[in-house]
C-alpha positions as CSV (number, residue, x, y, z in Angstrom):
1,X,-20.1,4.2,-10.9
2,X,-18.2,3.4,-7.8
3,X,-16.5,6.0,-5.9
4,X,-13.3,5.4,-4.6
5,X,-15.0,5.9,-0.8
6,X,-17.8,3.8,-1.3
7,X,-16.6,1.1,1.0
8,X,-13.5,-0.1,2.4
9,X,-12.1,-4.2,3.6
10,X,-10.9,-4.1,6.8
11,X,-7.6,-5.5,8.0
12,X,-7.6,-7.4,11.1
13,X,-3.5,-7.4,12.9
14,X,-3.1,-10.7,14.7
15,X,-0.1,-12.1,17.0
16,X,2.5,-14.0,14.2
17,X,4.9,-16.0,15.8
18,X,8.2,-17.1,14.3
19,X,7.5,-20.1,12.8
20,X,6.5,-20.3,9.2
21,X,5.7,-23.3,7.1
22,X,6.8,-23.6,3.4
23,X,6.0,-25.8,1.2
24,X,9.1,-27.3,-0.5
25,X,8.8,-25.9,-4.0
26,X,8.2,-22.3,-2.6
27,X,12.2,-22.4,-1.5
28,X,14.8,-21.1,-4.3
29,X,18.3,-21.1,-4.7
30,X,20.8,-18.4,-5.5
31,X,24.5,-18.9,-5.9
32,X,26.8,-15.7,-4.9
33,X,29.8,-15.1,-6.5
34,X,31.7,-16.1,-3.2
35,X,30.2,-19.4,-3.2
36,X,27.5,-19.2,-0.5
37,X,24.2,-20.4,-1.8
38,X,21.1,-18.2,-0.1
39,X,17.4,-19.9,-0.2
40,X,14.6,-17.5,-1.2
41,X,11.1,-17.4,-1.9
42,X,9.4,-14.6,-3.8
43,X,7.4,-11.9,-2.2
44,X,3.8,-13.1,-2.3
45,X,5.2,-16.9,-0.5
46,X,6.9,-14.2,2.3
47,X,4.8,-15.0,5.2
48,X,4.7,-11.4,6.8
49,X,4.3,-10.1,3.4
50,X,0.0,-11.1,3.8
51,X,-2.0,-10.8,0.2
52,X,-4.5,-9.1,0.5
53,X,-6.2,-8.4,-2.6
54,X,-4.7,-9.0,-6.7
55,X,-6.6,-7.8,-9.8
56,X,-5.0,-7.3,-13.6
57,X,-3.9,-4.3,-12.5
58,X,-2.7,-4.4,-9.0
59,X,-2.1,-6.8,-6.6
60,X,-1.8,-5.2,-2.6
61,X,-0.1,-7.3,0.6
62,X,0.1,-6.0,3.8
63,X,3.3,-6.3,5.5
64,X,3.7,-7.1,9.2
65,X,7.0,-7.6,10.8
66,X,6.7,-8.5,14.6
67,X,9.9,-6.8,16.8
68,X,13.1,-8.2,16.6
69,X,11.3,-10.7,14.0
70,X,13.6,-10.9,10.5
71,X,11.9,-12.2,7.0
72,X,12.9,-14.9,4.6
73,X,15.1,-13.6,1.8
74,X,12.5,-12.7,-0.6
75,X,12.0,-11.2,-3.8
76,X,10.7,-7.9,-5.2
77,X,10.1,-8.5,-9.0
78,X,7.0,-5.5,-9.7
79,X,7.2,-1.9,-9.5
80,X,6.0,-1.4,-5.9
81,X,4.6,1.5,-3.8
82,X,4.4,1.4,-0.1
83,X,2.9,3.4,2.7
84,X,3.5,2.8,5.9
85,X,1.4,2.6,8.6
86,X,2.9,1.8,11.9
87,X,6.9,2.9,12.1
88,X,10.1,1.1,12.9
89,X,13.7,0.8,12.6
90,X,14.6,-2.0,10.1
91,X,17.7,-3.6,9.0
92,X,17.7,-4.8,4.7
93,X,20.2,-7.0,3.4
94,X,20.6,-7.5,-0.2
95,X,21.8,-11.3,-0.9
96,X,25.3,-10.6,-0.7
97,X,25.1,-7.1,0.1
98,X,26.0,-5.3,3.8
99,X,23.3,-4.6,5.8
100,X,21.9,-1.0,6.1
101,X,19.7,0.5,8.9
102,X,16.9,3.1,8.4
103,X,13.7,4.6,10.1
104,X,11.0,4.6,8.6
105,X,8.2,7.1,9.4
106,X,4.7,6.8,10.0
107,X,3.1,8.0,7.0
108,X,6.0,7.7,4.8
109,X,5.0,7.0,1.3
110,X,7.6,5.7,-1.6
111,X,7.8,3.4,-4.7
112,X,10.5,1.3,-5.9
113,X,11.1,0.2,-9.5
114,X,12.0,-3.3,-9.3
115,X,10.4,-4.7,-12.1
116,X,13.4,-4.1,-14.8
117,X,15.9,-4.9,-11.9
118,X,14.4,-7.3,-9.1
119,X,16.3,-7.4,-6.1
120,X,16.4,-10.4,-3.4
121,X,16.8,-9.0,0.1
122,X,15.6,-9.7,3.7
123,X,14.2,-7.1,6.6
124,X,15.0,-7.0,10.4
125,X,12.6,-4.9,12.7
126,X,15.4,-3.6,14.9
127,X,12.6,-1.4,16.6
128,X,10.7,-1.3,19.5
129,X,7.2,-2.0,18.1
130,X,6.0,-3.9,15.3
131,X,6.2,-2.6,11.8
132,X,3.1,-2.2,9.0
133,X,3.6,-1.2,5.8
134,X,0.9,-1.5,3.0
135,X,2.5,-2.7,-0.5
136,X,0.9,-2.4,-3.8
137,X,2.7,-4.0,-6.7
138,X,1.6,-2.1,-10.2
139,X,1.6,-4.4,-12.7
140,X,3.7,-3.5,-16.1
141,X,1.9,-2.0,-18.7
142,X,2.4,0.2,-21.6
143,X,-0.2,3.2,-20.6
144,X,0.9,5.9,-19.4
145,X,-0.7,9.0,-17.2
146,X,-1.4,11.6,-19.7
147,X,-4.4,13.4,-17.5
148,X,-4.0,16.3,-15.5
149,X,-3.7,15.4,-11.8
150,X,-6.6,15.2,-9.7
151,X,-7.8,18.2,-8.4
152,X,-9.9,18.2,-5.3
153,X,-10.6,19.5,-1.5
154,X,-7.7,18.0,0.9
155,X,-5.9,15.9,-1.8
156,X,-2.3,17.0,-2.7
157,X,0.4,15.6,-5.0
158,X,3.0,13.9,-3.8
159,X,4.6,11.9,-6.4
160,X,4.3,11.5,-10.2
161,X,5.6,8.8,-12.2
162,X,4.9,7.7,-15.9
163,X,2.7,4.5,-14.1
164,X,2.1,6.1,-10.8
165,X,1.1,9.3,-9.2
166,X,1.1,9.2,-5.4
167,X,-1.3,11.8,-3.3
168,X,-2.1,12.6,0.0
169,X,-5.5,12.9,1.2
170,X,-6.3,14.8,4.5
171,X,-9.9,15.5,5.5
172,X,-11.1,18.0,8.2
173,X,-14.2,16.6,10.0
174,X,-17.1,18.1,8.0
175,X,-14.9,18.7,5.1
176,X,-16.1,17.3,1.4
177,X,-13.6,17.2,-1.5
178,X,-16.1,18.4,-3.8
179,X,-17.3,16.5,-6.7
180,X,-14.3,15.1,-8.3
181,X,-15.1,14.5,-12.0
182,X,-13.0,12.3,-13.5
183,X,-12.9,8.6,-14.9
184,X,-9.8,7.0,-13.0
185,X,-8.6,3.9,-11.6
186,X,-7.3,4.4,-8.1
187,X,-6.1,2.6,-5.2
188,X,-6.7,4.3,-1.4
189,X,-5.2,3.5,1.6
190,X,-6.2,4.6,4.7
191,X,-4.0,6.1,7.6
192,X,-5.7,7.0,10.5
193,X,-9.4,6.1,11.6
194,X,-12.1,8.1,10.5
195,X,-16.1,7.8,9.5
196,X,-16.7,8.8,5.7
197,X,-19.6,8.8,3.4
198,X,-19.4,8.8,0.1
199,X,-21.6,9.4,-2.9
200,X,-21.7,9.3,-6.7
201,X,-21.9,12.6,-8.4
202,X,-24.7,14.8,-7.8
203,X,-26.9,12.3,-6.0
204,X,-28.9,14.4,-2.8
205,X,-28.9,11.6,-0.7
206,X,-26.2,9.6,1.9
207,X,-26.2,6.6,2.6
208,X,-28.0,5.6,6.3
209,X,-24.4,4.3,7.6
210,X,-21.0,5.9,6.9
211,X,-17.9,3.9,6.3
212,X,-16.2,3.2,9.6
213,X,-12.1,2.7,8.3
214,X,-9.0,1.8,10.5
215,X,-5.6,2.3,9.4
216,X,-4.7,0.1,6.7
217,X,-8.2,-0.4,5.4
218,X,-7.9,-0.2,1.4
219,X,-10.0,0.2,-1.5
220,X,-9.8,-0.7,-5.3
221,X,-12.1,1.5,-7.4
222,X,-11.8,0.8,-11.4
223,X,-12.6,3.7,-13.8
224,X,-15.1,5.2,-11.2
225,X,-17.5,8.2,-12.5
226,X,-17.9,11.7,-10.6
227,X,-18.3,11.1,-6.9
228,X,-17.7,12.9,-3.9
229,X,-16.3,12.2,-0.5
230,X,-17.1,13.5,2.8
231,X,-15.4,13.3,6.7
232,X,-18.3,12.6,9.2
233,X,-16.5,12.2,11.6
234,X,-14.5,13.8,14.5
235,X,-11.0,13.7,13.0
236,X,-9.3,15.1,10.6
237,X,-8.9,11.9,7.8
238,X,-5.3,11.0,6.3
239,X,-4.8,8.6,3.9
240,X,-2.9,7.6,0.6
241,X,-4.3,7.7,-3.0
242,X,-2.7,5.6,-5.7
243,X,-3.8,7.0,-9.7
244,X,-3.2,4.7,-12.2
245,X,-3.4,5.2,-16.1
């Protein structure tokens, strides 16, 4: 049993500059319907877009765009949900499309459905920091979430889709979200800094060290028993939990 606390990879940011290497066959060509011809490469040959980790079930990158850096056209071709974790202003332009601006929030969770209709776009940061945004590409299958939703201390719904629910997590320092008793497949990323320490069901005893997590950090837990999470530390905890069927 493995709960989804037990331990988490760290992320380590690093200056990117502007120059990115491709090999040849990575490059694709698509032809617009005025003539121009745009080059492409698919998502996981972006070079901000960094892979991170890729099971049969997920595959998760994490996306850093330097300011005033732009990607390659890429493409999206999975159902995808993102989190992000440090804000900007971007600019998107679909291959042949205007561009649009947004914000996006710190925090700000969504998923896009791009695997029946894959779209080919590039991103500005137009802010005044660099951007982060986790991604976690759900790979298509034919289960669906028939379960009630998860039901524990600090964890709220956010989202629910047939593939896909999306919660919040917050934690107050000493807070526990009980045992949660239930076998699920999850995916949990981590927005703020915090100490945990995690255990599988009942068990009396912690472990020596907690978890020390940074923003970013993720874990993959597969069909995990009854465990039970708990905030060690000073802060109140945030961070984003991925169900799967």
């Amino acid at each position: 049993m493995r709960p989804f606390f037990s331990s988490f990879v760290a992320l380590v940011l690093f200056s990117i500059g502007t120059s990115w290497p491709l090999a040849a066959n990575d490059l694709k060509t698509l032809g617009l319907p005025t003539g121009e011809l745009i080059e492409y490469v698919e998502v996981r040959d972006e070079p901000r877009h960094r892979h991170k980790f890729e099971n049969d079930r997920v595959r998760l990158y994490d996306v850093l765009i330097p300011q005033g850096d732009t990607t390659l056209y890429h493409r999206h071709a999975q159902n995808t949900a993102y989190v992000v974790i440090q804000p900007s202003r971007f600019r998107t332009q679909l291959a042949g499309g205007p561009p649009v601006e947004a914000d996006l929030h710190a925090r700000a969770a969504f998923f896009d459905t791009q695997a029946e209709k894959p779209i080919i776009h590039q991103v500005s940061n137009i802010g005044d920091r660099a951007a982060r945004l986790i991604g976690v590409e759900i790979y298509k299958t034919d289960k669906t979430l028939t379960r009630e939703p998860l039901a524990a201390t600090g964890l709220n719904l956010f989202q629910s889709h047939p593939q896909l629910r999306i919660y919040y997590l917050a934690l107050e320092p000493r807070q526990s979200t009980g045992v949660v008793d239930a076998n699920i497949s999850t995916v949990t990323v981590a927005l703020t800094s915090g100490r945990l320490i995690s255990k599988a069901g009942q068990a009396p005893d912690y472990p020596n060290e907690p978890a020390e997590l940074m923003p970013g950090d993720y874990r993959w837990s597969e069909n995990s028993g009854p465990h039970e999470t708990i905030n060690v530390g000073d802060t109140t905890f945030h961070a984003v939990l991925y169900e799967l069927p």
